[in-house]
C-alpha positions in Angstrom: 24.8 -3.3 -7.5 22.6 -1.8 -4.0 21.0 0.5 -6.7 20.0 -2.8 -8.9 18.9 -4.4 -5.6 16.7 -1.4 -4.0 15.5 -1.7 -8.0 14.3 -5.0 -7.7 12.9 -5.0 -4.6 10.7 -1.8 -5.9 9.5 -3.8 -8.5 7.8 -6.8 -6.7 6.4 -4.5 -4.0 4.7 -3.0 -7.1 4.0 -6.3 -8.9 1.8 -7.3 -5.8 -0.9 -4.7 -6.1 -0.7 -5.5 -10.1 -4.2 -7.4 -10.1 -7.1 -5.1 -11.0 -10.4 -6.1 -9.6 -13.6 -6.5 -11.3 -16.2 -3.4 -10.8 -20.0 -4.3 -10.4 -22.3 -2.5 -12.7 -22.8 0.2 -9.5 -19.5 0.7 -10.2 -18.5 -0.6 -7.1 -15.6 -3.0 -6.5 -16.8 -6.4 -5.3 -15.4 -7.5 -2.2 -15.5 -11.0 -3.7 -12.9 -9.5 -6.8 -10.5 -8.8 -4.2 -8.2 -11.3 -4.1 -8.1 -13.6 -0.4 -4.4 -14.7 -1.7 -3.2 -10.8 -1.6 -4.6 -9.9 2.1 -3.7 -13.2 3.0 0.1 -12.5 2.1 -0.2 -9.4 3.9 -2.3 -11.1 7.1 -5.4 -8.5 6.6 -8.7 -10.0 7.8 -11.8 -9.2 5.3 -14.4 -7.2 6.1 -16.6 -8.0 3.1 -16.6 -4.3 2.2 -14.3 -3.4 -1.0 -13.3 0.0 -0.1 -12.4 -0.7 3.8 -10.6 -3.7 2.6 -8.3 -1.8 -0.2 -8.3 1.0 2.4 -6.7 -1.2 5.4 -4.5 -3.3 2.6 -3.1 0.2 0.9 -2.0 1.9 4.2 0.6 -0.5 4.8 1.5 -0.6 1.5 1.9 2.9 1.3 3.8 2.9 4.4 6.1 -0.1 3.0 6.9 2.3 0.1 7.9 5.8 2.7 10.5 2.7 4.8 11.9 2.0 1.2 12.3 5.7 0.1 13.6 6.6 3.7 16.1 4.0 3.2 17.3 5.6 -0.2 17.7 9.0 1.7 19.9 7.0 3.7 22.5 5.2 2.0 21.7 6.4 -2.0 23.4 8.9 -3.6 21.9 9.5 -6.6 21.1 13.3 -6.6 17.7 12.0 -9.1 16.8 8.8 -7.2 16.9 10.6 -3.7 15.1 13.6 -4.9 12.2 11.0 -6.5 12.7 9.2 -2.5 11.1 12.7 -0.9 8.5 12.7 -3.5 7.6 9.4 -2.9 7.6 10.1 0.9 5.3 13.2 0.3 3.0 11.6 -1.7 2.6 8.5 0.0 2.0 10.2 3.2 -0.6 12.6 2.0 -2.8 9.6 0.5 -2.3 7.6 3.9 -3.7 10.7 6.2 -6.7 10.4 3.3 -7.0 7.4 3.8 -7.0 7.2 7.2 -9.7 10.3 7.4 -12.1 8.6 5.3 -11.9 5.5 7.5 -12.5 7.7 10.3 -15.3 9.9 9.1 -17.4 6.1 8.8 -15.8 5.0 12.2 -14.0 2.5 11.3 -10.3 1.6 12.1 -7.6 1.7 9.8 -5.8 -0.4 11.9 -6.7 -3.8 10.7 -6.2 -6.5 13.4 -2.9 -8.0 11.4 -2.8 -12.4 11.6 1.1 -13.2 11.3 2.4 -9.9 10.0 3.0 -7.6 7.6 
């Protein structure tokens, strides 16, 4: 029954970031195409500029997906489930420090300033 649970709860983190946005003929995501409804949910401000947005709305995304794997290394006990937990951790880390460096080489924080929470 927890694996079902930890299951579900997988499954709508990654049914949130399910929309894909429109690209301009640059190639460019608009930063109208991003939905206001999904940094809304997760209290991220706007900038107006597509990649800082997705950048500042993935890192704690990414960083809700490591708390849920480090929960399976926890309490799980599947020898498969726990071993795809430190792959996830690994992975999801390595695209947050990327992340985090690009924001950085532009000067710009990848802290967001969060309204009501995430």
């Amino acid at each position: 029954m927890r694996f079902k649970l930890r299951i579900i709860a997988a499954a709508a983190v990654l049914s949130a970031c399910s929309t894909q946005p429109q690209q301009t003929s640059s190639g460019n995501t608009s930063a109208q195409a991003v939905p206001a409804a999904r940094h809304g949910d997760m209290g991220i401000p706007r900038t107006g500029y597509a990649d800082i947005d997705f950048l500042r709305a993935m890192i704690p995304h990414h960083q809700g997906a490591i708390e849920m794997a480090q929960v399976e290394l926890r309490h799980g006990t599947d020898p498969q489930v726990r071993a795809l937990a430190r792959r996830v951790i690994e992975a999801q880390a390595a695209e947050i420090r990327q992340m985090r460096s690009w924001l950085a080489a532009r000067g710009v924080s990848p802290d967001a300033q969060m309204q009501g929470g995430h």
